[in-house]
Biopython code that builds the backbone (N, CA, C, O; Angstrom):
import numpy as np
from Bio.PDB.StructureBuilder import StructureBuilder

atoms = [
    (1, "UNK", "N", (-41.005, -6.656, 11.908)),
    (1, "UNK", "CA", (-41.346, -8.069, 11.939)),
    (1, "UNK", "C", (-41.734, -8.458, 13.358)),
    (1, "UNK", "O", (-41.267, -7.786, 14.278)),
    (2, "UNK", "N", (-42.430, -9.338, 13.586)),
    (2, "UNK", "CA", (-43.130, -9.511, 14.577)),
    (2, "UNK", "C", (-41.987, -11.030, 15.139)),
    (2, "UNK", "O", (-41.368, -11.791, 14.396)),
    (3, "UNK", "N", (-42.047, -11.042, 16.651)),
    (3, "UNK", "CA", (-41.761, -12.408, 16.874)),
    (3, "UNK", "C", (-42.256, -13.796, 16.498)),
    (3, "UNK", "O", (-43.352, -14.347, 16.593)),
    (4, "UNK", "N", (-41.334, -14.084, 16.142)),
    (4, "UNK", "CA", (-41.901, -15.864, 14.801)),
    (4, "UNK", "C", (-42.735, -16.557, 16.188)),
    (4, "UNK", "O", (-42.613, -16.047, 17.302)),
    (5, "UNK", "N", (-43.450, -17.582, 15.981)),
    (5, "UNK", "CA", (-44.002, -18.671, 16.823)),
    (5, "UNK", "C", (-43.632, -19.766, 16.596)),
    (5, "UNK", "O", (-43.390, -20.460, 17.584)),
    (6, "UNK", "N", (-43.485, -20.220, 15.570)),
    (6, "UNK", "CA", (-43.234, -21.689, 14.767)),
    (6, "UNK", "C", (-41.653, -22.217, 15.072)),
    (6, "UNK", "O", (-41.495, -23.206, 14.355)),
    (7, "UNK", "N", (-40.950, -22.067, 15.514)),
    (7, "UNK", "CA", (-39.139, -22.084, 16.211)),
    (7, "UNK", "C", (-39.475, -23.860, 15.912)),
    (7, "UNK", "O", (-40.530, -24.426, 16.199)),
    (8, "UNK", "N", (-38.349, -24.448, 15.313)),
    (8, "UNK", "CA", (-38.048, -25.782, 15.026)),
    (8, "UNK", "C", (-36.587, -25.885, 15.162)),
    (8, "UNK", "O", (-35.816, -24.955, 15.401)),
    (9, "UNK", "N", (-36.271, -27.234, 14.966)),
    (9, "UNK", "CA", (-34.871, -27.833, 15.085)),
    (9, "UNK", "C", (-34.627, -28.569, 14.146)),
    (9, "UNK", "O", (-35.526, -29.334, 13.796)),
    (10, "UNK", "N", (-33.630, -28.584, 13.589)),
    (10, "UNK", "CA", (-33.417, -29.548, 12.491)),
    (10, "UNK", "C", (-33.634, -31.166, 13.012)),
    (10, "UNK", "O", (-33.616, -31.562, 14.178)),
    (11, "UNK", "N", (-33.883, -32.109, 11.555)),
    (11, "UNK", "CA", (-34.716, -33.123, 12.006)),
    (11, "UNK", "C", (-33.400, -33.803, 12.454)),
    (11, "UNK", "O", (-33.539, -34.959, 12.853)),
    (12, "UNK", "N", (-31.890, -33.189, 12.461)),
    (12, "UNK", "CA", (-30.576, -34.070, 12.815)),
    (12, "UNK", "C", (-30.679, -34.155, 14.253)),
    (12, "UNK", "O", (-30.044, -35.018, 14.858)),
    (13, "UNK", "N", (-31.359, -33.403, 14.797)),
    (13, "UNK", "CA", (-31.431, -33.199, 16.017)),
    (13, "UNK", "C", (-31.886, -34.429, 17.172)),
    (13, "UNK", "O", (-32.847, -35.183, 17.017)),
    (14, "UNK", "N", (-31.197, -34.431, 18.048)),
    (14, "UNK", "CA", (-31.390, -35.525, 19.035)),
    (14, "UNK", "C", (-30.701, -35.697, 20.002)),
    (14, "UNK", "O", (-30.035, -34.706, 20.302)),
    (15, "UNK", "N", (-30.580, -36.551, 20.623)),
    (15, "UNK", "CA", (-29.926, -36.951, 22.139)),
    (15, "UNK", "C", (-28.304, -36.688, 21.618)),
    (15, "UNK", "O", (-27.710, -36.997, 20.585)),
    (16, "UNK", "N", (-27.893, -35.946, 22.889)),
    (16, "UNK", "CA", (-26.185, -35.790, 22.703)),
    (16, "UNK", "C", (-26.083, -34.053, 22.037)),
    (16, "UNK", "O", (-26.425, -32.962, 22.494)),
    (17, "UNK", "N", (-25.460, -34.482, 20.802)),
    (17, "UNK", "CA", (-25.278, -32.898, 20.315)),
    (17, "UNK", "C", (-26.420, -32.461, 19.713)),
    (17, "UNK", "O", (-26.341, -31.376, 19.137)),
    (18, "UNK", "N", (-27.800, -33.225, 19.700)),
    (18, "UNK", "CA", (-28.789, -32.534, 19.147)),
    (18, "UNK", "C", (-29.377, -31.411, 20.270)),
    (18, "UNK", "O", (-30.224, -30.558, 20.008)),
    (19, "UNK", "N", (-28.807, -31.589, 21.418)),
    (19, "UNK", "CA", (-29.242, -30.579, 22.364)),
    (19, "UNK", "C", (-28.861, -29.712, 22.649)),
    (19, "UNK", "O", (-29.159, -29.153, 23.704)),
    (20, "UNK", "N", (-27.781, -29.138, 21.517)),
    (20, "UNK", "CA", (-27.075, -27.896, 21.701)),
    (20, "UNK", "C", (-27.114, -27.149, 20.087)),
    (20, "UNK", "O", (-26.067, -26.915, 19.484)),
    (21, "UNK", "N", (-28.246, -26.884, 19.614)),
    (21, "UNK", "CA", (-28.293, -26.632, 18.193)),
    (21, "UNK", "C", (-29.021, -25.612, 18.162)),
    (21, "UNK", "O", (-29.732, -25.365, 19.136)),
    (22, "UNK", "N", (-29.018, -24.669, 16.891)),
    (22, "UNK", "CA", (-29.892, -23.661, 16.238)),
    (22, "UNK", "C", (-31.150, -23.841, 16.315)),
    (22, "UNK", "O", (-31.330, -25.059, 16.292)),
    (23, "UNK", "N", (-32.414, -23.136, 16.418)),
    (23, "UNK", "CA", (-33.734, -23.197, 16.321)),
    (23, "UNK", "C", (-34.081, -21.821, 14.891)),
    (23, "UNK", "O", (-33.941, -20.599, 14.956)),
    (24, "UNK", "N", (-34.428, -22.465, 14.042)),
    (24, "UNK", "CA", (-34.818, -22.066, 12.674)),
    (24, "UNK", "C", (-36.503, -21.441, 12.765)),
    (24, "UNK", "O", (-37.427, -22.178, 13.109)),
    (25, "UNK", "N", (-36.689, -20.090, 12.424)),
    (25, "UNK", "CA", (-38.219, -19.867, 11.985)),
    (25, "UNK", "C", (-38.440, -18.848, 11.245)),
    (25, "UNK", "O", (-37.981, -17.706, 11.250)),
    (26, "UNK", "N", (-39.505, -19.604, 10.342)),
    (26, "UNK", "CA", (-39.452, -18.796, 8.853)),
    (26, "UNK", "C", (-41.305, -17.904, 8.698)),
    (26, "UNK", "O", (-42.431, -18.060, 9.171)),
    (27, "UNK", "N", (-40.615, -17.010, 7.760)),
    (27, "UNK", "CA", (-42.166, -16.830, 7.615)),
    (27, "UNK", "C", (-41.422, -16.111, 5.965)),
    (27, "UNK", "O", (-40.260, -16.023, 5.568)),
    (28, "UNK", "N", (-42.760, -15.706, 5.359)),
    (28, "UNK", "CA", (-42.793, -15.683, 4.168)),
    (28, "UNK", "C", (-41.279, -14.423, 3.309)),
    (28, "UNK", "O", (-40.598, -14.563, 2.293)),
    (29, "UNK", "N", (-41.334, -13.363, 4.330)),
    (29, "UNK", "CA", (-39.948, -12.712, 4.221)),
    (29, "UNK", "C", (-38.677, -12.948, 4.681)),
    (29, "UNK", "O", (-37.640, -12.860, 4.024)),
    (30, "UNK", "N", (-38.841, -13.367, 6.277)),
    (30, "UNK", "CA", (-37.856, -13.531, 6.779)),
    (30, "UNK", "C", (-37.813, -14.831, 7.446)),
    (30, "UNK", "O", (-38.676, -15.657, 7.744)),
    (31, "UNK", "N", (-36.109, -14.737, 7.639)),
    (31, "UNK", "CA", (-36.001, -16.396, 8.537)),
    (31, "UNK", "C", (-35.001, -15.648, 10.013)),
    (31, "UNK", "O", (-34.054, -14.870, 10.132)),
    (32, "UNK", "N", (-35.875, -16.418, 10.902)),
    (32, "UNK", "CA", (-34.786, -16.182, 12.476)),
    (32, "UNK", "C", (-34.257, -16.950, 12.783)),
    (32, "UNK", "O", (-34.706, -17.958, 12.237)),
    (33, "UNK", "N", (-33.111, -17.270, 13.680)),
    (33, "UNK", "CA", (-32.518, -18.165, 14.115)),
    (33, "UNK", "C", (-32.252, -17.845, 15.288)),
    (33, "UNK", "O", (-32.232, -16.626, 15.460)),
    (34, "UNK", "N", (-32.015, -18.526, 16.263)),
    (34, "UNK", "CA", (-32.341, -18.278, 17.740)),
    (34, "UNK", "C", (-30.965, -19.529, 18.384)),
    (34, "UNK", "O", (-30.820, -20.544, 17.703)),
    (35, "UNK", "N", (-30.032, -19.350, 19.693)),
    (35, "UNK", "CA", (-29.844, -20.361, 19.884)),
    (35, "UNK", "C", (-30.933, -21.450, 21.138)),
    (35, "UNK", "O", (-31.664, -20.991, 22.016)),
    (36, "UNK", "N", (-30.755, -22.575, 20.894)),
    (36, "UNK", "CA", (-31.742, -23.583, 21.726)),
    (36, "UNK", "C", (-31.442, -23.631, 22.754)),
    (36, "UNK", "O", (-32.409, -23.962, 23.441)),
    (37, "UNK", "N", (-30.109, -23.396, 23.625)),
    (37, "UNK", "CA", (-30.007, -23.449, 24.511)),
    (37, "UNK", "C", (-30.522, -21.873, 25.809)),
    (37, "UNK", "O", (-30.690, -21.729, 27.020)),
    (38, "UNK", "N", (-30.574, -21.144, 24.730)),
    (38, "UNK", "CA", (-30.896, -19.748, 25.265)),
    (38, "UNK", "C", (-31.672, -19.187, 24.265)),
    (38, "UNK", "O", (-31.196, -18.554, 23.322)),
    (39, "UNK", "N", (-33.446, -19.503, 24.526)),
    (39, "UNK", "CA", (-34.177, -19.135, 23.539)),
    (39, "UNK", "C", (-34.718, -17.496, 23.877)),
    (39, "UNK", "O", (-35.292, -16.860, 22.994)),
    (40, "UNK", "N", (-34.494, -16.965, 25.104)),
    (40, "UNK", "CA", (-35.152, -16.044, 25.183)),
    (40, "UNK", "C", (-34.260, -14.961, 25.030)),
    (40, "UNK", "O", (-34.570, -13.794, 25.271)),
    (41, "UNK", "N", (-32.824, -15.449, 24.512)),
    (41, "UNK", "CA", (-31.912, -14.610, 23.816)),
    (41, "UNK", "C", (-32.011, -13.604, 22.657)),
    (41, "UNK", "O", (-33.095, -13.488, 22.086)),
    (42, "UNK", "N", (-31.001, -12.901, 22.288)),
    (42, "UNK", "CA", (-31.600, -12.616, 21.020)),
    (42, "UNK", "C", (-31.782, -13.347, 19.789)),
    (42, "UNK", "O", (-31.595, -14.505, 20.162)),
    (43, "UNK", "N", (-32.009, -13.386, 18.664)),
    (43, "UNK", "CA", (-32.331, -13.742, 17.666)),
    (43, "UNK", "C", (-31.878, -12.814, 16.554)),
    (43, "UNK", "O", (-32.038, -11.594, 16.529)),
    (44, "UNK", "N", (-31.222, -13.658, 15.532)),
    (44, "UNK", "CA", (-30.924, -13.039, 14.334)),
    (44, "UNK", "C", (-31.699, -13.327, 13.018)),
    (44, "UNK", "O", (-31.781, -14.489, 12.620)),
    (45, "UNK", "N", (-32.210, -12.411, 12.402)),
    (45, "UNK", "CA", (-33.125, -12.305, 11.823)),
    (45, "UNK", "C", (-32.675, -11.976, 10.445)),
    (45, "UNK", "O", (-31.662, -11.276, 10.434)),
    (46, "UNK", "N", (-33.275, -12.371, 8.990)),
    (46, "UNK", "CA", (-32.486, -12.111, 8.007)),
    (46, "UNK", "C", (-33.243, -12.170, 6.874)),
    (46, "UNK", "O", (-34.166, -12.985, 6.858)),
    (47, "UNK", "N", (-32.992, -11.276, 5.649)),
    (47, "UNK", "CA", (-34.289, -11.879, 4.775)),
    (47, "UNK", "C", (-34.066, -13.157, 4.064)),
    (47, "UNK", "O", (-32.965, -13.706, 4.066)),
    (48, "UNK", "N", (-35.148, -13.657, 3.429)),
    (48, "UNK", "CA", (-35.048, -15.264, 3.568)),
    (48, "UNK", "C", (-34.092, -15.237, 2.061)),
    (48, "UNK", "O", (-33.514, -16.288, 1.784)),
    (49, "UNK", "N", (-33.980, -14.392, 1.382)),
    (49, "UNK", "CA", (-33.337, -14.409, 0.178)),
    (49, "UNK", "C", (-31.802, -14.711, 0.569)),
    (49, "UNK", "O", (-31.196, -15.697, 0.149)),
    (50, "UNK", "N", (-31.212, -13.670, 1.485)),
    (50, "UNK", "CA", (-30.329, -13.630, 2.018)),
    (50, "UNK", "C", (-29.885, -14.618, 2.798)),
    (50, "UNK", "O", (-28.685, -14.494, 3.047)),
    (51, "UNK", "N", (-30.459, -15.671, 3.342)),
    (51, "UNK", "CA", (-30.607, -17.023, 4.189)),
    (51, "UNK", "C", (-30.570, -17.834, 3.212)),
    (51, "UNK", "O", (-29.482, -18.402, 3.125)),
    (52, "UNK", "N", (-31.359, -18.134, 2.398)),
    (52, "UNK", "CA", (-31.049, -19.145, 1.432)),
    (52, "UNK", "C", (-30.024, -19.124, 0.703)),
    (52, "UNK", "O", (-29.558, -20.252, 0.540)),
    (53, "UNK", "N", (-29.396, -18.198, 0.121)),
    (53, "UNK", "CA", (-27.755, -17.592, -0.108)),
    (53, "UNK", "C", (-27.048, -17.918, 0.686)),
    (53, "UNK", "O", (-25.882, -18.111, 0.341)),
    (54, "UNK", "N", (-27.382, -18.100, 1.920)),
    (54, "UNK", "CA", (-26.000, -18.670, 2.544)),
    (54, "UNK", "C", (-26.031, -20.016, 3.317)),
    (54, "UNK", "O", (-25.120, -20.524, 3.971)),
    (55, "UNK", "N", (-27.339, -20.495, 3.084)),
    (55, "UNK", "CA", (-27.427, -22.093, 3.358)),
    (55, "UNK", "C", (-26.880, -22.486, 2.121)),
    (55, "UNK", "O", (-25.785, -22.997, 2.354)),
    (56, "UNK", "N", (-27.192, -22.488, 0.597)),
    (56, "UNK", "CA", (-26.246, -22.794, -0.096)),
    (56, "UNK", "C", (-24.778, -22.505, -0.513)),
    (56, "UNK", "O", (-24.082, -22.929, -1.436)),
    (57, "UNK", "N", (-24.581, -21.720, 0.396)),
    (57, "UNK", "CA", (-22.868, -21.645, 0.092)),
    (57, "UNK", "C", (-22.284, -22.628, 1.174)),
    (57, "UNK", "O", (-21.163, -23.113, 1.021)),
    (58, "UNK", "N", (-23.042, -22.903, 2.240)),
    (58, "UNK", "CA", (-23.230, -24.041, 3.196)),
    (58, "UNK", "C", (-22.585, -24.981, 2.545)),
    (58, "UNK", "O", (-21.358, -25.069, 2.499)),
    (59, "UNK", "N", (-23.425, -25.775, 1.976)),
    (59, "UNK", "CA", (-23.992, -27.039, 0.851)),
    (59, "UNK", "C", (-22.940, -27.289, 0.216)),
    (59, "UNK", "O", (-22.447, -28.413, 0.311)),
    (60, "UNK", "N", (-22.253, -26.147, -0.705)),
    (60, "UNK", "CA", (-21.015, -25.929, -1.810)),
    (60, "UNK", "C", (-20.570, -26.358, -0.690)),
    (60, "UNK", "O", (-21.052, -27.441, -0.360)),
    (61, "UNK", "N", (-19.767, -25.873, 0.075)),
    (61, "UNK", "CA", (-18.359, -25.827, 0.919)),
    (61, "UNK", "C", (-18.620, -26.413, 2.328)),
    (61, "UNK", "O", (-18.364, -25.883, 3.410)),
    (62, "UNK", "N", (-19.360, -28.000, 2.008)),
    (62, "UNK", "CA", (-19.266, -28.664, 3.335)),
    (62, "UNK", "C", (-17.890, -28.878, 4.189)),
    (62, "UNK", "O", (-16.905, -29.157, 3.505)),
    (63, "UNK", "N", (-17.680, -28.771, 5.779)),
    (63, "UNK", "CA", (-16.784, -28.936, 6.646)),
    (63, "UNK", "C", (-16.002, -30.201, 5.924)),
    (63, "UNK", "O", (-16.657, -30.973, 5.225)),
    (64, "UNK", "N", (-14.897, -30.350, 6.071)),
    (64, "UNK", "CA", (-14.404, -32.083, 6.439)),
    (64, "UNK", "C", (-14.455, -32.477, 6.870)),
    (64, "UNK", "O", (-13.964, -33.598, 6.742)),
]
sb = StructureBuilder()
sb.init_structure("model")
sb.init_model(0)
sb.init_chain("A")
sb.init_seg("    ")
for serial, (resi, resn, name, xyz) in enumerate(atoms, 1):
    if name == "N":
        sb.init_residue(resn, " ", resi, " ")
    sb.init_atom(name, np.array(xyz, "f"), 0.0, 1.0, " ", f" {name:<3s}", serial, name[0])
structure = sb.get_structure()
């Protein structure tokens, strides 16, 4: 897989703790995630099947 270009932030994102968040980028197999504060870090990379599997177990079992 090639390095993504497209790196976004969720739209929660903003002044305060939006400046310390995940950067999300997808392409048709896979999704990366990168942290924002250290983008030229590594990146974890995952197939998107496998990512969407665990954004919804997310969803199920929100924090309190």
């Amino acid at each position: 897989m090639t390095t993504p270009n497209n790196w976004r932030k969720s739209s929660y994102s903003g002044e305060g703790d939006g400046n310390a968040c995940v950067e999300i980028a997808t392409s048709p197999t896979h999704t990366s995630v990168r942290d924002s504060k250290a983008p030229a870090r590594a990146t974890l990379t995952f197939p998107t099947p496998a990512f969407t599997t665990f954004l919804e177990a997310l969803k199920a079992h929100p924090r309190p």
